[in-house]
C-alpha positions in Angstrom: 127.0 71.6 145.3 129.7 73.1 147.8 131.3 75.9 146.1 135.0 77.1 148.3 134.9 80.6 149.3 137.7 82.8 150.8 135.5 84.7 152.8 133.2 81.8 154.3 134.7 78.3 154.2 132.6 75.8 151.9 129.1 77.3 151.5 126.3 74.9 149.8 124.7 76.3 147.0 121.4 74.8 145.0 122.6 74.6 141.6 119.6 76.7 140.3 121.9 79.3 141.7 124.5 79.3 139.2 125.0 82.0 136.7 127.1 81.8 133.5 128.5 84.6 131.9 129.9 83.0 128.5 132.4 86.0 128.1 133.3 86.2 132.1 132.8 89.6 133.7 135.2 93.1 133.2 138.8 92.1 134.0 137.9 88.2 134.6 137.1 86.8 131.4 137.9 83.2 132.3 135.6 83.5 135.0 132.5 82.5 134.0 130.7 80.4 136.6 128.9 82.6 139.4 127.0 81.6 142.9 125.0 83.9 143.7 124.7 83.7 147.5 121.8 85.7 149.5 123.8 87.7 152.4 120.6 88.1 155.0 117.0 86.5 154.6 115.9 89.9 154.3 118.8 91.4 152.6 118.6 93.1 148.9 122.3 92.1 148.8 124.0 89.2 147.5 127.2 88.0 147.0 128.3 86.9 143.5 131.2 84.1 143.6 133.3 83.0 140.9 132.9 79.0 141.6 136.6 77.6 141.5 138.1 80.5 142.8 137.7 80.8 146.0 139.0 84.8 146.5 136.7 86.0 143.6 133.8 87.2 144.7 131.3 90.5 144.1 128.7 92.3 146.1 125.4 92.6 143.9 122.4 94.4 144.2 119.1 95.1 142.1 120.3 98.8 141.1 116.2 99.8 141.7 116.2 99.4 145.2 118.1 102.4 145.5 117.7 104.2 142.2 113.8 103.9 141.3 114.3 105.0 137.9 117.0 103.1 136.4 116.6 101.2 133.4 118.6 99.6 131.1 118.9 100.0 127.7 119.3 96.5 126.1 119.7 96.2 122.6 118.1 92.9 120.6 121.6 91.3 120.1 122.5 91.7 123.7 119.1 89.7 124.6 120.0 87.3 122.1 123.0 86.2 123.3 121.6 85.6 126.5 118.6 83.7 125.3 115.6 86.0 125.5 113.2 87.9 123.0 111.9 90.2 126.2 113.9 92.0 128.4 110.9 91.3 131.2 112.5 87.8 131.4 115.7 89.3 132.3 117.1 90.7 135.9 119.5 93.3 136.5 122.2 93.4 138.9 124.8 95.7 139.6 128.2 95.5 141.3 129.1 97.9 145.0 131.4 99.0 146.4 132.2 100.3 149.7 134.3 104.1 149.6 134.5 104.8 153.1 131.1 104.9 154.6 129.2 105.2 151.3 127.7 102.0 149.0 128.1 102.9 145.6 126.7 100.6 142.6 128.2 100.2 138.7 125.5 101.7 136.8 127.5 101.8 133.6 127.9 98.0 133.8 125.1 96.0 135.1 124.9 92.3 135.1 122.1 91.0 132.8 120.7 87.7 133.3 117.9 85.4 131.8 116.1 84.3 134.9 115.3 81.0 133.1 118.1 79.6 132.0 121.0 81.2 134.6 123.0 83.3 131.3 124.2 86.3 132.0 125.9 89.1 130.3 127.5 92.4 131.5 127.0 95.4 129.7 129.0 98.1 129.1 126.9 101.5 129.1 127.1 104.7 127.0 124.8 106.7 128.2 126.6 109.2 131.0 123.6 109.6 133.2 124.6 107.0 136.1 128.7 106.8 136.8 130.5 103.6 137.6 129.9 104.5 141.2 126.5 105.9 141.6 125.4 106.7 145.3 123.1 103.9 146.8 123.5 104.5 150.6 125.6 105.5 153.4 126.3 103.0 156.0 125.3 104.1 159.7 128.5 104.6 161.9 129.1 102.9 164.5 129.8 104.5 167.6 133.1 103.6 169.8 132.4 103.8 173.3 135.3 105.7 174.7 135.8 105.1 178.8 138.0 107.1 181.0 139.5 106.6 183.9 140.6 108.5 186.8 
């Protein structure tokens, strides 16, 4: 399926890499059809595209890549709704964002979804231990070659 982005023309995406969120995501509810498209071969980060809106689109990440001992608290209901018993069948993402030179990730509201069946929810998290912009990384700088002349 060709899915229009803003950022990279039409970009083909296998259909088993569409994700529904039945109630949309914070601040898009009536977004609720999601590409997830790898960013590098080797890359932990993806991009997470609203299909049908071209400008809509997130930088994801798996939230233990940088932050070993995260885990999420999801209650039964929360499971339910997207299909599963067992949180094992389930992966986490979470958003980023880029402050300056510095990735942060949404640790209060990671993306749940059944690896099965593609349904997704996003959580909203009590518990204060991780902020909506948790430190991941800092980017390396990139150095401006400065020449001079006589």
């Amino acid at each position: 399926m060709i899915i229009e982005t803003s950022r990279f023309g039409p970009v083909e995406v296998d259909e088993t890499r569409l994700i529904r969120f039945s109630k949309g995501l914070l601040g898009f509810p009536d977004n609720r059809e999601f590409a997830l498209i790898q960013t590098g071969e080797k890359s932990g980060f993806y991009w997470l595209q609203a299909v049908g809106r071209p400008e809509l689109a997130f930088v994801v990440c798996d939230p233990r890549l940088f932050v070993p001992d995260y885990s999420v608290p999801i209650k039964p209901e929360e499971l339910r709704a997207i299909g599963l018993e067992d949180p094992s069948g389930a992966q986490v993402f979470v958003i980023v964002n880029k402050v300056n030179d510095l990735l942060t990730g949404n640790l209060q509201g990671p993306l749940v979804i059944n690896i099965e069946t593609r349904d997704g929810k996003q959580l909203v998290l009590s518990d204060r231990r991780f902020s909506t912009r948790h430190p991941l990384m800092t980017l390396p700088r990139k150095e401006v070659a400065v020449s001079r002349t006589a």
